[in-house]
C-alpha positions in Angstrom: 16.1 -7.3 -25.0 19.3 -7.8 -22.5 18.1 -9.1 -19.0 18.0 -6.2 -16.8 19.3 -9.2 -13.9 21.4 -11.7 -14.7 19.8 -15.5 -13.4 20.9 -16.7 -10.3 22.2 -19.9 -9.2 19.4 -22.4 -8.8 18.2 -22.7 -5.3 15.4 -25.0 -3.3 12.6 -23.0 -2.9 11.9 -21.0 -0.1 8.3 -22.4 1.7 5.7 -20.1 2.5 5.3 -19.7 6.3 2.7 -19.3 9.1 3.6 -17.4 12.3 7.2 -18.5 12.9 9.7 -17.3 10.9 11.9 -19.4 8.5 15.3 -19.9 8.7 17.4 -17.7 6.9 17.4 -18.2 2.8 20.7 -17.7 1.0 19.9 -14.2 -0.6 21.7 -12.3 -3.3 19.9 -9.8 -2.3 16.8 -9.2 -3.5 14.7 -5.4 -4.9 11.2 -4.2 -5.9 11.8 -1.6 -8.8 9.3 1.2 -9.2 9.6 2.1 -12.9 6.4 3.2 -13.5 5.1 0.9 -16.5 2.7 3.2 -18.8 -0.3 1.7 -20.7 0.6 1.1 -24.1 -1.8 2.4 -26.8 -2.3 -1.1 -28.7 -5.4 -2.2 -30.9 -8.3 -3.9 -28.9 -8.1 -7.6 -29.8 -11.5 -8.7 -28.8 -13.3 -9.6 -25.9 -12.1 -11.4 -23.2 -13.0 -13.7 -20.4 -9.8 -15.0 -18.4 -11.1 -18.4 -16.8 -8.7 -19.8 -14.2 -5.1 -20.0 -14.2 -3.9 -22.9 -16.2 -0.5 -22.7 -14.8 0.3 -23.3 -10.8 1.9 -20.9 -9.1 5.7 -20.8 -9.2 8.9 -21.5 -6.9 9.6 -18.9 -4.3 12.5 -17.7 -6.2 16.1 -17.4 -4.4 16.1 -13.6 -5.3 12.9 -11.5 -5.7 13.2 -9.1 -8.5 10.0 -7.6 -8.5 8.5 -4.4 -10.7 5.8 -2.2 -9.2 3.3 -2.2 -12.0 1.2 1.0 -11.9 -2.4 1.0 -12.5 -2.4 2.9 -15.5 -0.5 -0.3 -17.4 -4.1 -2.8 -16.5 -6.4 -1.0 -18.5 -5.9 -3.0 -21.7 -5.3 -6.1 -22.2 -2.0 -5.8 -24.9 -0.7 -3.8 -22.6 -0.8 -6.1 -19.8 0.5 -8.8 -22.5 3.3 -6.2 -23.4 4.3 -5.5 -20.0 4.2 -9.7 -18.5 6.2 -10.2 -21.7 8.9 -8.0 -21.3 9.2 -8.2 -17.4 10.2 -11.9 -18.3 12.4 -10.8 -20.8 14.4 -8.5 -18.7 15.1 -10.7 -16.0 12.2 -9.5 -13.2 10.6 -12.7 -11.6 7.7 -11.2 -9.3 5.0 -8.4 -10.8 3.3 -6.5 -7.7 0.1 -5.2 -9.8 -1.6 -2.4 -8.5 -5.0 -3.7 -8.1 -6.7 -0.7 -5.6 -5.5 2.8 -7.2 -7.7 5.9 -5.6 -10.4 3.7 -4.2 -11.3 2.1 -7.2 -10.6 -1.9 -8.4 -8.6 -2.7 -11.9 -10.1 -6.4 -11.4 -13.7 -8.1 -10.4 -14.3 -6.4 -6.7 -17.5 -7.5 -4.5 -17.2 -4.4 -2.9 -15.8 -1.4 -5.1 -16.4 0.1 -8.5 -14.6 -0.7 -11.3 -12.0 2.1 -12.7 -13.8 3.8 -16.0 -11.0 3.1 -18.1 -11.0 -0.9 -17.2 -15.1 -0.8 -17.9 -14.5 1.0 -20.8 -13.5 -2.7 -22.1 -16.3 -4.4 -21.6 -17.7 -6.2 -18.0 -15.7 -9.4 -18.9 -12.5 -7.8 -19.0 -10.4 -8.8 -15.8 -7.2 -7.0 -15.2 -6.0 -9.1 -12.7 -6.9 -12.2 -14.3 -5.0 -11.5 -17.4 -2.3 -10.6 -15.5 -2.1 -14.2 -13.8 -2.8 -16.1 -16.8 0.1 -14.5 -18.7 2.7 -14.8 -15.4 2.1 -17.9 -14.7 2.5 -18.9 -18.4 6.6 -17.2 -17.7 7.1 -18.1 -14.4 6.1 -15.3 -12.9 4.6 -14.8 -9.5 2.2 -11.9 -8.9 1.0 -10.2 -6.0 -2.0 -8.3 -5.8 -0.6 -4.3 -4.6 -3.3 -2.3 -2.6 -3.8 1.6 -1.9 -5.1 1.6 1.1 -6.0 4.6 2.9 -5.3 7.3 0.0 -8.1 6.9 -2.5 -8.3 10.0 -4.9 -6.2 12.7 -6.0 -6.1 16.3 -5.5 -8.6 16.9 -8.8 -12.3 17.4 -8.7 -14.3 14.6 -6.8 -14.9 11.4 -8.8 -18.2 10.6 -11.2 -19.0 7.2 -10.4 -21.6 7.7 -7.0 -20.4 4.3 -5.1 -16.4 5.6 -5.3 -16.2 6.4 -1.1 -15.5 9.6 -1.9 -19.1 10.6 -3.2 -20.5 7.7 -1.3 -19.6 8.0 2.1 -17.6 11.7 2.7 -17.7 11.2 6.4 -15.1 8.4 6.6 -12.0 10.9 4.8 -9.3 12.2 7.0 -9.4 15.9 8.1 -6.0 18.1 8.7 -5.8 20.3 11.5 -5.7 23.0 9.2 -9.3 22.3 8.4 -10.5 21.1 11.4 -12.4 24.2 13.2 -14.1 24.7 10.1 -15.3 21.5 9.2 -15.9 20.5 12.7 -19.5 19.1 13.0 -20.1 20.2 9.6 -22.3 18.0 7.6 -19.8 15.7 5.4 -22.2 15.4 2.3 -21.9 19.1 2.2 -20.6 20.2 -1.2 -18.4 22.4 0.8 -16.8 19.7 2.6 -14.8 17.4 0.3 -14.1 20.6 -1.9 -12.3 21.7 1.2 -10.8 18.8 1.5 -9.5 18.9 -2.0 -8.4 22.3 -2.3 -6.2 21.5 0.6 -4.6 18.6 -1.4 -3.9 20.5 -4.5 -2.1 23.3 -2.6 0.4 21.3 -1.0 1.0 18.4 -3.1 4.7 18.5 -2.5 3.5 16.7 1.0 0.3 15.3 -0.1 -0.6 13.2 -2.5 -5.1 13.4 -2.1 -7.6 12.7 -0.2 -7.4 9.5 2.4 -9.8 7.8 4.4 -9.6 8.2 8.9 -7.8 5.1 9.9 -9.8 5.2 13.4 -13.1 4.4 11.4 -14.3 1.7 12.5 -16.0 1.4 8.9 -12.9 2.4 7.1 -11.2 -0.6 8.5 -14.0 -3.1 8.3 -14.1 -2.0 4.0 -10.1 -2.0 3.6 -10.5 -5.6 5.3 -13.4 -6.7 3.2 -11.3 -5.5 -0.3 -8.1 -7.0 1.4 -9.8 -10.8 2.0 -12.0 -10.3 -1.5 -8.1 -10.4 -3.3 -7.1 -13.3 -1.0 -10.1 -15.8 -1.8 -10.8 -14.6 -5.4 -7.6 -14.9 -7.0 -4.4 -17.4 -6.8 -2.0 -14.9 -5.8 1.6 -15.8 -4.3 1.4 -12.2 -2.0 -0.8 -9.4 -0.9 1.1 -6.0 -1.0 -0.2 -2.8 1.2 0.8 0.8 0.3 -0.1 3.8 1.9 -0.9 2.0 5.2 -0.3 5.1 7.4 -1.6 8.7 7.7 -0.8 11.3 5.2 1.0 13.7 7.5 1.2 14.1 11.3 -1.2 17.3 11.0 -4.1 14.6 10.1 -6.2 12.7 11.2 -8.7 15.7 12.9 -11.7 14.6 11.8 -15.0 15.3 13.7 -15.1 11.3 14.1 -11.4 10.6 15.0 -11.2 13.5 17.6 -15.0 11.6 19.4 -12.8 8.1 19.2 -9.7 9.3 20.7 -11.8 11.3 23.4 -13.7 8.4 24.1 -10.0 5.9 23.8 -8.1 8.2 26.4 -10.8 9.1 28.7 -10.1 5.9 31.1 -6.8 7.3 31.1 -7.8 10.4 32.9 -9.1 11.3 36.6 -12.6 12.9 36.8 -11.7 15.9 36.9 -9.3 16.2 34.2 -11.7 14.6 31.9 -14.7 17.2 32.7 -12.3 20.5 32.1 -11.7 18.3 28.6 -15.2 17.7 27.6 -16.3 21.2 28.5 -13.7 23.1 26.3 -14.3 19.9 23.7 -18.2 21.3 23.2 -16.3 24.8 21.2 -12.5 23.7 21.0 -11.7 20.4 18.4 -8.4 20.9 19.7 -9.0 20.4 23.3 -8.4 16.6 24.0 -5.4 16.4 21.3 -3.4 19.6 22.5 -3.6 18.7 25.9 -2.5 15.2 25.3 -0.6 15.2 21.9 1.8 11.9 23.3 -1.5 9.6 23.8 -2.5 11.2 20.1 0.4 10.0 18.4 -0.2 6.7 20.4 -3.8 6.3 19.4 -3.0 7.3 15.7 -0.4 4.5 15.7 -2.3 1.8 17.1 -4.9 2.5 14.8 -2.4 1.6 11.8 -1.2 -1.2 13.4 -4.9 -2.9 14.1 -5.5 -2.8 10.5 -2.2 -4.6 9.5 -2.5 -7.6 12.3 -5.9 -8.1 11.1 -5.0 -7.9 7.5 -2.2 -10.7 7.9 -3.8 -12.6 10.2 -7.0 -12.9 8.1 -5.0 -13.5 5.1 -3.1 -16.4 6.7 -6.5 -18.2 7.8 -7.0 -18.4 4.5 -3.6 -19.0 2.8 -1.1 -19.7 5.3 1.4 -19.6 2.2 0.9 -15.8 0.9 3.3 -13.8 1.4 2.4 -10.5 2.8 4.5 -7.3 2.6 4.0 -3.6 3.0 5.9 -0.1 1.1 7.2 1.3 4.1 8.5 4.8 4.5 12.5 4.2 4.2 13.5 5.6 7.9 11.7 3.7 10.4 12.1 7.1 13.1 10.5 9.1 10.7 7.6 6.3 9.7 7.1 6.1 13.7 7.2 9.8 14.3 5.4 11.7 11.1 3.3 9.0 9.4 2.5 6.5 12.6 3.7 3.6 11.0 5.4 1.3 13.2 7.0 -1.5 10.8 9.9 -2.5 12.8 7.3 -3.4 15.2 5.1 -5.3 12.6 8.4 -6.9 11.0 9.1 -7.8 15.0 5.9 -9.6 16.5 5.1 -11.6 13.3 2.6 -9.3 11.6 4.2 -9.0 8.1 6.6 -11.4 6.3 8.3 -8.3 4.4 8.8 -4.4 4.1 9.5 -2.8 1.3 11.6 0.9 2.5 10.9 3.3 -0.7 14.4 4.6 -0.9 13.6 6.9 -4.0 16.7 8.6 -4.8 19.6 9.0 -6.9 22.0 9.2 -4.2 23.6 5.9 -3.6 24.9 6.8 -0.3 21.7 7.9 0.9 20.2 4.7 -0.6 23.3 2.8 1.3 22.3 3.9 4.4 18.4 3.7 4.2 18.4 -0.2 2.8 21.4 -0.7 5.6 19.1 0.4 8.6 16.5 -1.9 6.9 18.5 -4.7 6.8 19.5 -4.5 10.4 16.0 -3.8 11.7 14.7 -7.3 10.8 17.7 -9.2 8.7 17.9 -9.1 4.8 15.6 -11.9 4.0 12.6 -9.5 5.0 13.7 -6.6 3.3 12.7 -6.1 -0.4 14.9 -3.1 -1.6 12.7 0.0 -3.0 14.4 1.4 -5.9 13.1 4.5 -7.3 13.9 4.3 -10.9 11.9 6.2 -12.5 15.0 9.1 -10.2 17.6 7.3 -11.5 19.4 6.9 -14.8 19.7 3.2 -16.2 23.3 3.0 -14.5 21.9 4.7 -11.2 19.2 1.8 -11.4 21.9 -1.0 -12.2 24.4 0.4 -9.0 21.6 0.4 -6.7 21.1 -3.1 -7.7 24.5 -4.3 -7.2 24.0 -2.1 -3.6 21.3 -4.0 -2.2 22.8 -7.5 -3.1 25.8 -6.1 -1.4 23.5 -5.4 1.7 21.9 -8.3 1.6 18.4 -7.3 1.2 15.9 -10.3 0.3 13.7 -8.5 -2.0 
């Protein structure tokens, strides 16, 4: 197979960091491809029991060229081989594995079920595992890539009774749309999470499922608890969070996210303000959040924000050296504005080492521009260059390449 990159120059490598920033790397410019690799229907081999990693982990390389690896590739282990094998071959030098799909763990979680397909191998099968014994044997680093607020589809609700969905209903998100109805409605309700569903499935051009509330207290404490599981079980070179942010600005309207930001904002407010509020709150959801949409928007952002300082920060404590980065939406306004994810703000006071804008499209002017503004939010060396290629052809993949080295992006 031809290298999909060609090999760099050889370069020092690039220390991990804590807190400050490091100086500036030479970059050629560096890009996380989202190709989409499918499982590949091999012969089971046998069981399998990955113990350790025999290899240490490698260099930071001079160029990232990293390949999202969807879930669907970890549920066997040839096709984890396959893909580690030919990622080498082709020139990639990072995998970001998608470890947390739809709430769900394709490797050996304390705290969440396994995905069917993955115990459908056995209970010694580790996809994560395999996937670090078999990078590090190539060179390869691998970071661990986590769903975090979406956590099922728009299809039926999930079999398995501990998936959150079944388990704990009350801690999903809640659009507007649905929000008089549903408010104070029992959450184990059948009625509920079908609702909730149904809504998905007739607007998936702007939704992908069903997410968790970010204000949860209980939401935040789990994502935390899966995040620092990754961190001190495995020997990972980064920790990579995806949908951090809220599916849409018409959610989060939850009965429990509507009592949190009455009870955030009421300090805010004189006496009297507050009691015309809580009166028309007893019949009207809306009350508190159509009277004060800017403090909404405030509170929904800071709620995204808490869960990223405390992610890094706890994932710091205990390896000052991982490298932490986030898929961002690709125009910071519109991340601020729509989905309350702030990541010029994270990038700026030291709470993640690197965003990833998704800049999914064939247009290379478009991607120009989107990897540009990036690049001049935080400088190149913290941008990792999202290339959609599962939109583009091979030579729309290959020009967006040459693109972001021309840009400068580190990743």
């Amino acid at each position: 197979m031809k290298p999909l990159f060609p090999s760099p120059p050889p370069a020092p490598p690039w220390p991990g960091r804590r807190g400050a920033l490091p100086g500036r790397r030479p970059v050629l410019g560096s890009l996380s491809l989202a190709l989409g690799v499918a499982a590949l229907a091999f012969p089971f081999s046998g069981p399998l029991r990955p113990q350790g990693n025999p290899d240490p982990p490698p260099p930071s390389p001079r160029e990232t060229r990293a390949l999202w690896v969807v879930r669907t590739t970890l549920v066997h282990p040839d096709s984890i081989r396959a893909m580690v094998g030919r990622a080498a071959q082709a020139g990639f030098n990072t995998l970001v594995v998608q470890v947390r799909g739809r709430g769900d763990a394709f490797y050996a979680s304390r705290w969440e079920p396994r995905n069917p397909q993955v115990l459908a191998q056995g209970l010694d099968f580790d996809p994560l595992a395999l996937v670090l014994r078999e990078a590090r044997g190539r060179g390869l680093a691998v970071h661990a890539w986590m769903n975090v607020h979406l956590v099922w589809g728009p299809t039926p609700p999930p079999a398995d009774p501990l998936h959150v969905v079944r388990d704990r209903p009350d801690l999903l998100a809640v659009p507007r749309e649905l929000a008089s109805r549903l408010f104070r409605q029992d959450p184990r309700a059948p009625a509920f999470v079908a609702a909730l569903v149904d809504h998905a499935r007739a607007n998936t051009r702007r939704l992908e499922g069903l997410y968790t509330s970010p204000s949860h207290p209980e939401v935040k404490e789990r994502i935390y608890a899966v995040a620092m599981d990754l961190v001190e079980s495995y020997d990972l070179d980064g920790l990579h969070l995806d949908y951090l942010r809220f599916p849409a600005p018409d959610y989060d309207y939850s009965t429990s996210a509507l009592d949190r930001f009455r009870a955030w904002v009421a300090p805010r407010l004189t006496p009297g303000h507050l009691a015309e509020l809580e009166s028309r709150y007893r019949t009207d959801p809306f009350a508190f959040t159509d009277a004060l949409p800017g403090p909404f928007d405030e509170f929904r952002r800071a709620q995204i924000t808490e869960l990223m300082e405390r992610i890094f920060l706890g994932a710091k404590r205990r390896r000052p050296n991982l490298q932490v980065s986030a898929a961002v939406f690709p125009d910071p306004d519109e991340a601020y504005r729509t989905r309350f994810q702030d990541w010029r703000a994270w990038l700026r006071d030291g709470l993640l080492d690197v965003a990833a804008p998704m800049a999914y499209t064939p247009d290379d002017e478009l991607f120009r521009r989107q990897i540009g503004a990036a690049v001049a939010v935080a400088g190149g060396e913290r941008i990792w260059a999202g290339i959609g290629a599962y939109q583009n052809t091979v030579e729309g993949t290959l020009s967006k390449i040459r693109q972001a080295r021309a840009l400068g992006a580190g990743g």
